[in-house]
N, C-alpha and C positions, 0 to 999 in steps of 0.2 A: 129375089131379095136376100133369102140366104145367104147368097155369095157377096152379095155388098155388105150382109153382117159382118161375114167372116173376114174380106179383106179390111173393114175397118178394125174389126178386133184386131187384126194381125198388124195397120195399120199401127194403133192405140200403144199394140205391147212393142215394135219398132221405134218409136216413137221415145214412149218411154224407158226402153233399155237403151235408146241414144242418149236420152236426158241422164242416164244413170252413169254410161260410160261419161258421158261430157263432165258429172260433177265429178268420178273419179279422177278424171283426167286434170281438173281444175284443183283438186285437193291434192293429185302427186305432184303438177307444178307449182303449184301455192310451196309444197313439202321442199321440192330441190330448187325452189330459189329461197327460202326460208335458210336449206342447211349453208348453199352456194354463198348467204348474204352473213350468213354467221362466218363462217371459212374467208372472204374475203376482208372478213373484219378481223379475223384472228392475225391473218397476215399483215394487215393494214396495222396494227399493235404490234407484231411481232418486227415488222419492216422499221415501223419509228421508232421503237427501242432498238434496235440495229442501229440505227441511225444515229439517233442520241448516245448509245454508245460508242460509235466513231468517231461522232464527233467531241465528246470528250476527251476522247482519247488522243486525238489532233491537235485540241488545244492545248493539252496537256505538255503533247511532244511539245509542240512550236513555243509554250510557256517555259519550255526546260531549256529549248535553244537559243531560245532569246536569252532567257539569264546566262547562260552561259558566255555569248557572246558578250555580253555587259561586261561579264565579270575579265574573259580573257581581254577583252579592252580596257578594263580600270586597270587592273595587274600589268602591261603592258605600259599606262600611265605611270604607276608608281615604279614600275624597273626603269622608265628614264628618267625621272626624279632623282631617284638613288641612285643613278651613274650619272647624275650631274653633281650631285653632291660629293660621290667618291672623286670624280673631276676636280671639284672645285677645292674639295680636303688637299689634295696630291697639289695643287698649286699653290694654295696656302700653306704649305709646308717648304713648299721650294721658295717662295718668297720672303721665308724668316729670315732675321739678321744673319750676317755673317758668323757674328759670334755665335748663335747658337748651334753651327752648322758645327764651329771649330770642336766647341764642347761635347757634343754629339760624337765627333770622332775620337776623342781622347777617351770619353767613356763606354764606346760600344768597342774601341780597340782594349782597354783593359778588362773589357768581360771576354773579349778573347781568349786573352791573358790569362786565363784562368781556369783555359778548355784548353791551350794550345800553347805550349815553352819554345816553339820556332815554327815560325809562319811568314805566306807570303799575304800581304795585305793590297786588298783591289779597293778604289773607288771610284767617284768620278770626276771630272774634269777640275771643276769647283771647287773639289773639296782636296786635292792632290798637294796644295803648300799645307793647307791644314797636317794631314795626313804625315807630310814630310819632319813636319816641325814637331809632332809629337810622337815619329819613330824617334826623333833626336833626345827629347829632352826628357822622356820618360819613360823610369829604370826597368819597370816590369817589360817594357815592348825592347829589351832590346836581343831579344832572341827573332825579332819580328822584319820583314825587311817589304822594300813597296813595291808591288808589281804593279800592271798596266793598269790605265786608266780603262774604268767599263762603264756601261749603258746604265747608269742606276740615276735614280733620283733623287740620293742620299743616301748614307752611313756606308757600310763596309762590308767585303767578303771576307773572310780571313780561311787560308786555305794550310793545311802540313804540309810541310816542303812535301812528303812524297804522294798527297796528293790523295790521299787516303781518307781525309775529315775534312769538310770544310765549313762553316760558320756562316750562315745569311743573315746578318746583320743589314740589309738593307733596310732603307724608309718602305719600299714597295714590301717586303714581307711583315715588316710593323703592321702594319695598316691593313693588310689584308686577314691576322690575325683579328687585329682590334674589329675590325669590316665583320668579319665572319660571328665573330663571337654578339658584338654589339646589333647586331643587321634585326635580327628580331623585335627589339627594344625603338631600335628607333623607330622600324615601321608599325610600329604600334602607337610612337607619339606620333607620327606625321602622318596616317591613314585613319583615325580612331572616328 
């Protein structure tokens, strides 16, 4: 009987240093799925703020390229507006009376006159008897003489005979001062 004591003590203490290893064993993986479950939360936070920061930052982009694209589309709108208008100005000017056309030449040739003592003077088609009739009858032009008819859309070149100064008195460079200088203003009344 001895010996059944003693393998049941040794059984007993077996037994119980299995139970002891088993709760250590149970409190270290309790321990690393305890730290495992915090870690994959930190990532799990750290991953949706990544995230959420991307995507901010996506919408952000695609917020700024879209306005952009609005905007190069509206601006695109209003540059053919303004070149329908600058269109429609340069026709509305070529369809003024005759008379104004005539007057126009007499007086954009005496501001010549007044940069130039002997010149050769260009116009166009249209305005060519204008041009003729008031080399003729008026005193200051007559150092002035008419050369060929050119591509304009009104008023005059006036050039020094040796061709050294010349005068753009055209309607197209009118208009594209007044265009230039006024171009602000109006797209501010017609875009506002």
């Amino acid at each position: 009987m001895a010996l059944d004591a003693v393998v049941g003590e040794i059984r007993e203490k077996g037994r119980k240093e299995a139970e002891r290893i088993r709760l250590e064993a149970d409190s270290e993986v309790k321990a690393v799925l305890s730290a495992a479950q915090q870690k994959a939360e930190s990532i799990k936070l750290s991953v949706h703020d990544e995230v959420e920061r991307q995507g901010t930052q996506i919408i952000a982009q695609e917020t700024a390229a879209a306005s952009l694209v609005v905007k190069r589309n509206a601006l695109n709108v209003q540059k053919e507006l303004l070149d329908e208008v600058y269109t429609a100005t340069v026709a509305g000017i070529a369809g003024l009376p005759e008379d104004f056309h005539k007057k126009a030449v007499v007086e954009l040739c005496r501001r010549a006159a007044k940069e130039l003592s002997d010149a050769v003077v260009y116009c166009n088609a249209r305005d060519k008897a204008a041009l003729e009739e008031a080399l003729k009858k008026v005193k200051e032009l007559s150092g002035f003489s008419l050369g060929a008819v050119v591509d304009i859309d009104g008023g005059i070149i006036a050039e020094s005979r040796d061709g050294d100064l010349q005068l753009d008195f055209s309607y197209p460079t009118f208009l594209s001062e007044v265009w230039e200088s006024g171009l602000k203003d109006a797209s501010d009344i017609l875009f506002r």
